[in-house]
C-alpha positions as CSV (number, residue, x, y, z in Angstrom):
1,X,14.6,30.5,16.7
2,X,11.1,30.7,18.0
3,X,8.4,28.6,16.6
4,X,5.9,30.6,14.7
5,X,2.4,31.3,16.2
6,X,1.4,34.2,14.0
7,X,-0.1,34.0,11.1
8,X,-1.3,30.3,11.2
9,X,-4.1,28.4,10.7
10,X,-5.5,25.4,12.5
11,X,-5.2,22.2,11.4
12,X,-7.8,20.8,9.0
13,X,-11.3,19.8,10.4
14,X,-10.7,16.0,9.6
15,X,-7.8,15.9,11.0
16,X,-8.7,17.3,14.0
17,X,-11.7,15.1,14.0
18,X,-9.8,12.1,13.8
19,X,-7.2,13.2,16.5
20,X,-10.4,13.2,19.0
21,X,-10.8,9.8,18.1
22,X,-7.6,8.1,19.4
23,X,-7.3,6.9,22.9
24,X,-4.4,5.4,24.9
25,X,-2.0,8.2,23.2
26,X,0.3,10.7,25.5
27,X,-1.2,13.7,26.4
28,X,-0.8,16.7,24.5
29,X,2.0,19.4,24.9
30,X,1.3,22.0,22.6
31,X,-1.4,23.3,20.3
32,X,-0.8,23.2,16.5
33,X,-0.3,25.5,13.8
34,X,-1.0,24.8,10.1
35,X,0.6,26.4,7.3
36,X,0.0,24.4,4.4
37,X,0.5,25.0,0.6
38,X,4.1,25.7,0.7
39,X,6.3,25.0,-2.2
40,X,9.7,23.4,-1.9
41,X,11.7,22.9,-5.3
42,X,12.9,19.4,-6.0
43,X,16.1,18.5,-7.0
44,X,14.9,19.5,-11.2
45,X,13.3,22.5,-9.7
46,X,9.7,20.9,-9.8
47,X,7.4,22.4,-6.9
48,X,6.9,19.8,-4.2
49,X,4.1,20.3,-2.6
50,X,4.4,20.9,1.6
51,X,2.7,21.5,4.8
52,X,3.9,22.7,7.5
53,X,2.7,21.8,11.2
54,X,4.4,23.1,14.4
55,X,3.7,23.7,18.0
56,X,2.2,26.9,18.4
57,X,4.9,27.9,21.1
58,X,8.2,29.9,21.5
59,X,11.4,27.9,21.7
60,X,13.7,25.7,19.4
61,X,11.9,22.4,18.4
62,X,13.5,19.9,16.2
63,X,12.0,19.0,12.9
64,X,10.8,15.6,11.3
65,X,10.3,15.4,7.8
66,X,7.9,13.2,5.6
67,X,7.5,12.8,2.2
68,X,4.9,10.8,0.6
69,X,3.3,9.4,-2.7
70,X,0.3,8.9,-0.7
71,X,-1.7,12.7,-0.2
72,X,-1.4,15.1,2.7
73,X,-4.9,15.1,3.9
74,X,-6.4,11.7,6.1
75,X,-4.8,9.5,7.8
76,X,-1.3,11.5,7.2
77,X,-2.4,14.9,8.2
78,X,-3.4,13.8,12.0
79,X,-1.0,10.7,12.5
80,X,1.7,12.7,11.6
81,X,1.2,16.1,11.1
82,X,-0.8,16.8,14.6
83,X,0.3,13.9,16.9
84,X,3.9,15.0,16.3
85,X,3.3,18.8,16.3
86,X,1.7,18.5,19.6
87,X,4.5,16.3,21.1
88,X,6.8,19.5,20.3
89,X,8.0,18.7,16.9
90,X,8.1,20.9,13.4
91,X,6.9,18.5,11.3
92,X,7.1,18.7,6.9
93,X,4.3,16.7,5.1
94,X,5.2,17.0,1.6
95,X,3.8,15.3,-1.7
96,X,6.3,13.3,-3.8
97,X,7.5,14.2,-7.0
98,X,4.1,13.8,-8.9
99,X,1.6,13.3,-6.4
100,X,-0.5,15.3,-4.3
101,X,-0.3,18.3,-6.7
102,X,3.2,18.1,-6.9
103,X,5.0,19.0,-10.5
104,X,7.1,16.5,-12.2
105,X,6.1,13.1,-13.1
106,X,6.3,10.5,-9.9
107,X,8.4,7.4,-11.3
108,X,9.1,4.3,-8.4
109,X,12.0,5.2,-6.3
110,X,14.1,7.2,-9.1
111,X,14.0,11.0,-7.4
112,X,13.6,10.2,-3.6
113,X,17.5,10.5,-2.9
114,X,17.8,13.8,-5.0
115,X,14.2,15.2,-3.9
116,X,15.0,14.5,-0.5
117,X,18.3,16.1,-0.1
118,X,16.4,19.3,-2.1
119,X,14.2,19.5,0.7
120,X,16.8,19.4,3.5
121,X,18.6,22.3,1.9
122,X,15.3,24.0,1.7
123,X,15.0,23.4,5.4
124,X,18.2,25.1,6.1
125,X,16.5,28.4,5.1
126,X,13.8,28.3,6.8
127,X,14.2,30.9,10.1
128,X,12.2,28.1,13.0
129,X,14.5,25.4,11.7
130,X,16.6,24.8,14.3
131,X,19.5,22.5,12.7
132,X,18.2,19.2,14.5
133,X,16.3,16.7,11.9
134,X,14.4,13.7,11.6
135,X,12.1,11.0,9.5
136,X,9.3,9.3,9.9
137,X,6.5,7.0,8.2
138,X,5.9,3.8,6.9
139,X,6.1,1.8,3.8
140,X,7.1,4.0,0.6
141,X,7.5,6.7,3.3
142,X,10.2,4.4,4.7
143,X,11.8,4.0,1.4
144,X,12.5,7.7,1.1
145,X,13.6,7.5,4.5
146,X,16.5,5.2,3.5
147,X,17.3,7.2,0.1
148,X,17.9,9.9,1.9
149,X,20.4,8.0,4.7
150,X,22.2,6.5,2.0
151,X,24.1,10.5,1.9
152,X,22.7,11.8,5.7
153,X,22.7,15.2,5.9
154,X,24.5,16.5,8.5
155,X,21.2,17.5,10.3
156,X,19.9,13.7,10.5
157,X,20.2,12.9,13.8
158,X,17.4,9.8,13.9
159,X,15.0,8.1,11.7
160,X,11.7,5.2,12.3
161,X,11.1,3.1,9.8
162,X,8.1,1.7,10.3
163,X,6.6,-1.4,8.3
164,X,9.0,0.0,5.9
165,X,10.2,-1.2,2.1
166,X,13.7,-0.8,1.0
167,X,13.6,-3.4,-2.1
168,X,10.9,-2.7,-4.8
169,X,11.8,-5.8,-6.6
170,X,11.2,-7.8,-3.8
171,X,8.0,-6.5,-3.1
172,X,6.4,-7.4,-6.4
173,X,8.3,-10.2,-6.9
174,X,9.6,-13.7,-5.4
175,X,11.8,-15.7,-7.4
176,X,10.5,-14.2,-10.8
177,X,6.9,-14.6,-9.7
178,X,5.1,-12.2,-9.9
179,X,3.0,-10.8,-6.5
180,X,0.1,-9.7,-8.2
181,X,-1.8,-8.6,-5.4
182,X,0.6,-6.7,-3.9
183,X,1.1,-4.5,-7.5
184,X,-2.4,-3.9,-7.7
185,X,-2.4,-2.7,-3.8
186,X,0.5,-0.9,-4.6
187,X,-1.0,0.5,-7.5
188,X,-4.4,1.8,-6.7
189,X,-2.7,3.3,-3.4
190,X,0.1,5.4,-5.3
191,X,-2.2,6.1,-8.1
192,X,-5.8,7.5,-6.4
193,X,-4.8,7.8,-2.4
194,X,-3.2,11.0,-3.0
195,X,-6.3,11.9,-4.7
196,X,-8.6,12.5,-1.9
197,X,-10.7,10.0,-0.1
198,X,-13.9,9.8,-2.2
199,X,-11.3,8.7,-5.4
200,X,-9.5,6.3,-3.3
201,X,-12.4,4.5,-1.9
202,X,-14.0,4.3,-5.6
203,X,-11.0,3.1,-7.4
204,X,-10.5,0.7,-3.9
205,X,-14.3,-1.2,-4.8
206,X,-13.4,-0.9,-8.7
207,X,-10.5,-3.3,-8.2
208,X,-12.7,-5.5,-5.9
209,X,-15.4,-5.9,-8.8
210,X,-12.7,-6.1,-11.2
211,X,-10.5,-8.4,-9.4
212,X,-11.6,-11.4,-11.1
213,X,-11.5,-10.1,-14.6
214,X,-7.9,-8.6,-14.0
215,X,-6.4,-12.6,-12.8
216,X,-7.8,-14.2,-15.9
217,X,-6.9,-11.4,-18.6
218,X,-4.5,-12.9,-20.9
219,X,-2.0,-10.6,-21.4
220,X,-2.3,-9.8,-17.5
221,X,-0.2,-6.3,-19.2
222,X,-2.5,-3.7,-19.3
223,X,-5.5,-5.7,-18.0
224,X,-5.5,-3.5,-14.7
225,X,-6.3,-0.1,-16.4
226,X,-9.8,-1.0,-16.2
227,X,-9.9,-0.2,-12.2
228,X,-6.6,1.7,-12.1
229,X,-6.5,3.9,-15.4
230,X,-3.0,4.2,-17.1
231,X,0.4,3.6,-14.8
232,X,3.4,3.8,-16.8
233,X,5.5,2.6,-13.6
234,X,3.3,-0.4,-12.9
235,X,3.3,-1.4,-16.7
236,X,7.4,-1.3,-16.3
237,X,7.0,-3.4,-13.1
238,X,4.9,-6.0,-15.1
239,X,7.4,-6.4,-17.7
240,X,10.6,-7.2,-15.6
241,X,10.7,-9.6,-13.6
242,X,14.3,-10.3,-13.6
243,X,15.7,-8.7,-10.3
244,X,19.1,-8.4,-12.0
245,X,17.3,-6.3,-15.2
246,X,19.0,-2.7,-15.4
247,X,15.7,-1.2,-14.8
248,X,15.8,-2.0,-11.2
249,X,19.4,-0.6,-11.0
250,X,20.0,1.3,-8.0
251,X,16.1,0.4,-6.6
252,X,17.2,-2.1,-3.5
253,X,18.9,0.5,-0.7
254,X,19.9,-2.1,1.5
255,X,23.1,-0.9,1.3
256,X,21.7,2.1,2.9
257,X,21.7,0.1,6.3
258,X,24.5,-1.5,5.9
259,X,26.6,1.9,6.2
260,X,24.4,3.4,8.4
261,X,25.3,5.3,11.3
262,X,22.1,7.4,12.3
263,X,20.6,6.2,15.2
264,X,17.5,3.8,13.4
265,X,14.1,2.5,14.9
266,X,12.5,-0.3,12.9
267,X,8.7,-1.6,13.4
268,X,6.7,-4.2,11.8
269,X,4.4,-6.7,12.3
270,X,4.6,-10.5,12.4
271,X,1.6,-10.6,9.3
272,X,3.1,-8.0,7.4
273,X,4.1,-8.1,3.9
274,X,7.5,-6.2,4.3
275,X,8.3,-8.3,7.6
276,X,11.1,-9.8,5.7
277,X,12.9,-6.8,4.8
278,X,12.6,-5.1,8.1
279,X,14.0,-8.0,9.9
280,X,16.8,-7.7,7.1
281,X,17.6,-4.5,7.5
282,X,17.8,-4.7,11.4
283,X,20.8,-7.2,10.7
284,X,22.5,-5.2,8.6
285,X,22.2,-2.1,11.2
286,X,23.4,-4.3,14.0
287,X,26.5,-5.5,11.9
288,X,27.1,-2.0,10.8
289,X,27.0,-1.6,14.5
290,X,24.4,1.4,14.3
291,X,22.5,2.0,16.9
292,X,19.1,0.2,16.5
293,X,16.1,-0.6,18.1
294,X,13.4,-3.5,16.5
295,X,9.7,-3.8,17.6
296,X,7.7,-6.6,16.2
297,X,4.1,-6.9,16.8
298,X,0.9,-9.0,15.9
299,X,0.1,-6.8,12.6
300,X,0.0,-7.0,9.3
301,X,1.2,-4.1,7.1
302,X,-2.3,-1.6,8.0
303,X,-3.0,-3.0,11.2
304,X,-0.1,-1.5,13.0
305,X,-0.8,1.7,11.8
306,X,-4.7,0.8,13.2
307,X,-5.1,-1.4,15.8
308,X,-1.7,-1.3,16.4
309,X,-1.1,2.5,16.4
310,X,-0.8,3.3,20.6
311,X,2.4,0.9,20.6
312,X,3.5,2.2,17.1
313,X,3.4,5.8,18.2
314,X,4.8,5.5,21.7
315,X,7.8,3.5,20.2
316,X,8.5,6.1,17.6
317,X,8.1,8.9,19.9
318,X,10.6,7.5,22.5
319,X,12.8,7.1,19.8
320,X,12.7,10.6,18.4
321,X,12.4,12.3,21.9
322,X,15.7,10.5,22.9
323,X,17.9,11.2,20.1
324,X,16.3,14.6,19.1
325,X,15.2,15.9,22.3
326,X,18.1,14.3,24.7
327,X,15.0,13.0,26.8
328,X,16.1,9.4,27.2
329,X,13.1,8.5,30.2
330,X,11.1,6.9,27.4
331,X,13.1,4.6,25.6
332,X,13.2,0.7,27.1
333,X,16.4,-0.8,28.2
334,X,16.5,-3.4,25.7
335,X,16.9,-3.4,21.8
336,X,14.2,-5.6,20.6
337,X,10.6,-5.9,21.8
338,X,8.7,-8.8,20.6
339,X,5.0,-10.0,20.9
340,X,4.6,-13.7,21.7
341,X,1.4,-14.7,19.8
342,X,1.1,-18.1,21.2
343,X,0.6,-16.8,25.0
344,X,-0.5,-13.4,24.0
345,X,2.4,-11.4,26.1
346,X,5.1,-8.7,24.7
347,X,8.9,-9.7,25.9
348,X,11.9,-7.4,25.8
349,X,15.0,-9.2,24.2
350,X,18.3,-8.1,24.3
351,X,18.7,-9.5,20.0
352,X,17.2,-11.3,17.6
353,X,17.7,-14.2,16.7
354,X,18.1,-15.0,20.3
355,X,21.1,-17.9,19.1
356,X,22.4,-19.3,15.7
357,X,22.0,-22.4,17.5
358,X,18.4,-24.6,16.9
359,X,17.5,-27.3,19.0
360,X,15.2,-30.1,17.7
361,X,11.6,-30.8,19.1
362,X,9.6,-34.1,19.1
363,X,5.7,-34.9,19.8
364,X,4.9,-37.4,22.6
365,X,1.7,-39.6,22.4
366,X,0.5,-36.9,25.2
367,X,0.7,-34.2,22.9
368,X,3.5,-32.2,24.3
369,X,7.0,-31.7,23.3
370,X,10.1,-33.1,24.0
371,X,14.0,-32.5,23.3
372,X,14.2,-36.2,23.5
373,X,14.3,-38.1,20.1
374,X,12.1,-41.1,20.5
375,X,12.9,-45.0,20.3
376,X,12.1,-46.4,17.4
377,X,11.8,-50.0,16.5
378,X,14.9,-51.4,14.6
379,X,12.9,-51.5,11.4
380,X,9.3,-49.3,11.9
381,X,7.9,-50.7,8.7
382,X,7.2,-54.0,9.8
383,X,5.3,-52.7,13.0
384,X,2.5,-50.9,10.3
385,X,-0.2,-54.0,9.8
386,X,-0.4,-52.0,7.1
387,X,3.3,-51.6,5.0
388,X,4.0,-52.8,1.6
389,X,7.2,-53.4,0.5
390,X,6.0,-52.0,-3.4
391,X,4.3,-48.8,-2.7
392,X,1.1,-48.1,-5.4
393,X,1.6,-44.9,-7.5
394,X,-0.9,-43.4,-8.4
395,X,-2.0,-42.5,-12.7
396,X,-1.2,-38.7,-12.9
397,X,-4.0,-36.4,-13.8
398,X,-4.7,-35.1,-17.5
399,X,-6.5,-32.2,-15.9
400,X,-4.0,-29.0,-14.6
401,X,-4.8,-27.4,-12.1
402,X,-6.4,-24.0,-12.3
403,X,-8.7,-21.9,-9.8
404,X,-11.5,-22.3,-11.5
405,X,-11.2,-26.5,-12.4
406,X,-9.3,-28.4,-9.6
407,X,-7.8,-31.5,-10.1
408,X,-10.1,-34.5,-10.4
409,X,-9.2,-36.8,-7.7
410,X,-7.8,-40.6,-9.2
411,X,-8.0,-43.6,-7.0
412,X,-7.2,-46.1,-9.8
413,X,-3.3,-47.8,-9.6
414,X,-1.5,-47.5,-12.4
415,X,0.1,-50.5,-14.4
416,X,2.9,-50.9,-16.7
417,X,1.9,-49.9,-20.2
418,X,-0.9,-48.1,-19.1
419,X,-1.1,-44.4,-20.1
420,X,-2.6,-41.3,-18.9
């Protein structure tokens, strides 16, 4: 089917704006329609809000779809919506299940499978779809990326992940502790970003005021809705720790990669939150033996969509051009694509890890390193002017620790029968 050019609007102002803004990107191919406003039922029959962008051209273009908790207006409408439409791609921005002026009610990673597959059957109607489909986006856009692969469509033909989440438990928590500052990230982003940018800026500097009130409320429960107002899904994720608690039934989709077979591009940085999982999920792709492709750069979870955006973009647009487009000339012959932040240089690797082997490294008086264990004395302690065969405890504090009252130092040595 021919792409639609009638009828259409141009892409929002700020958007466009924006676009002017980037350098070092690939040169346009097309110019871009708008249609937003459309209204895709969710798998309950709730409207999911949806915009459309294409390139305002005849011929058959492949699709990518996008779903977010996150808004449809900046930085979503041009990183995705126009720099893809240009490149000769249909691309579907729609709000999540609660957000954006969605219907339903948004609850953490419950409806993205169902929602998803909804919209792909929606697709299948739609007369400029042209049967070839794939996903984009990062973080909770990555999420719903793997919720729909864990049943692929038949249409899903490629998907980039990018610094993307696939366990929810392991974001807020490690080893039952809580990660308070990333809930309260999460939080204000899911709750106000969809919002527009005027709310998400305010409710961004009320949590800054309010940061130090919110870490020394006792319950911590609740204590956020001062900068964040009332989030029944946050409150949950407060409350359970316990990753094996049925509430997060069903919420980790790494077995998504693990039976994957659609063709998968992962990105993250070296500083960013969700490194961990991506790396994980690359492993599970490449024993899966799905074809994969990692790139790992020197970001943290917003810098690579920032800074980091002209090697983000190129990597994901090589990706999708060669499995959706058949135009293979962009992709790099090796798998993995590493920065090296010690000499400041990118290296293409054929895997990672390189070798389950390690090899042991020791400091020379020089200061360099050597493979070479040193020679030691026979007994090193009697070389030190300064050894003691009884080593001097020292009296433990009284005082805990806490951010506000540090430890007193205590130089005193304790003595038998002496108490603290």
């Amino acid at each position: 089917m021919a792409s639609r050019t009638h009828d259409a609007r141009k892409p929002p102002l700020s958007s466009r704006m924006m676009r002017a803004m980037w350098r070092d990107l690939p040169a346009k191919r097309h110019d871009v329609g708008w249609e937003p406003g459309l209204v895709v039922p969710a798998a309950d029959g709730s409207p999911l809000i949806t915009d459309h962008y294409f390139p305002r051209a005849d011929g058959d273009f492949p699709t990518l779809l996008v779903r977010s908790p996150y808004g449809r207006g900046v930085p979503w409408s041009p990183q995705y919506g126009v720099l893809f439409a240009e490149q000769g791609f249909h691309v579907i921005l729609q709000s999540c299940r609660g957000t954006g002026g969605s219907g339903g009610e948004f609850d953490l990673w419950r409806n993205e499978a169902a929602d998803g597959r909804a919209t792909v059957s929606w697709l299948r109607d739609q007369p400029w779809f042209a049967g070839t489909l794939g996903t984009v986006g990062p973080s909770y856009l990555g999420y719903v990326q793997w919720a729909l692969a864990l049943d692929p469509p038949p249409e899903l033909k490629a998907m980039v992940v990018q610094v993307g989440l696939h366990d929810p438990h392991a974001l807020f928590y490690a080893d039952r502790a809580l990660r308070l500052e990333n809930a309260l990230l999460v939080g204000v982003g899911m709750t106000h970003q969809h919002r527009g940018i005027a709310p998400f800026a305010r409710a961004t500097l009320r949590l800054q005021r309010r940061m130090r009130d919110i870490l020394t409320a006792r319950p911590l429960r609740g204590a956020y809705a001062s900068a964040l107002g009332d989030v029944p899904w946050l409150d949950d994720v407060l409350t359970h720790p316990d990753a094996d608690d049925p509430y997060w039934n069903g919420a980790s989709l790494a077995r998504a990669a693990e039976g994957q077979s659609v063709p998968t591009s992962l990105i993250t940085g070296w500083h960013d939150a969700l490194a961990d999982q991506t790396l994980g999920q690359y492993a599970r792709l490449r024993q899966a033996g799905c074809e994969t492709a990692l790139l790992v750069g020197p970001w943290t979870h917003t810098s690579a969509l920032q800074q980091g955006w002209p090697e983000v973009f190129a990597e994901s647009l090589a990706w999708l051009r060669a499995h959706l487009c058949d135009e293979t000339s962009g992709l790099r012959p090796t798998g993995v694509r590493m920065h090296i932040g010690g000499e400041n240089v990118w290296r293409d690797l054929d895997d990672w890890p390189l070798s389950p082997g390690t090899t042991s490294w020791f400091p020379t008086p020089d200061g360099h390193l050597t493979p070479s264990a040193p020679r030691l004395p026979p007994n090193p302690l009697q070389c030190c002017p300064c050894a003691t065969t009884r080593p001097i405890p020292r009296r433990p504090s009284a005082v805990p620790c806490s951010p506000a009252r540090p430890a007193p130092a205590t130089t005193a040595p304790w003595r038998p029968g002496t108490t603290s």
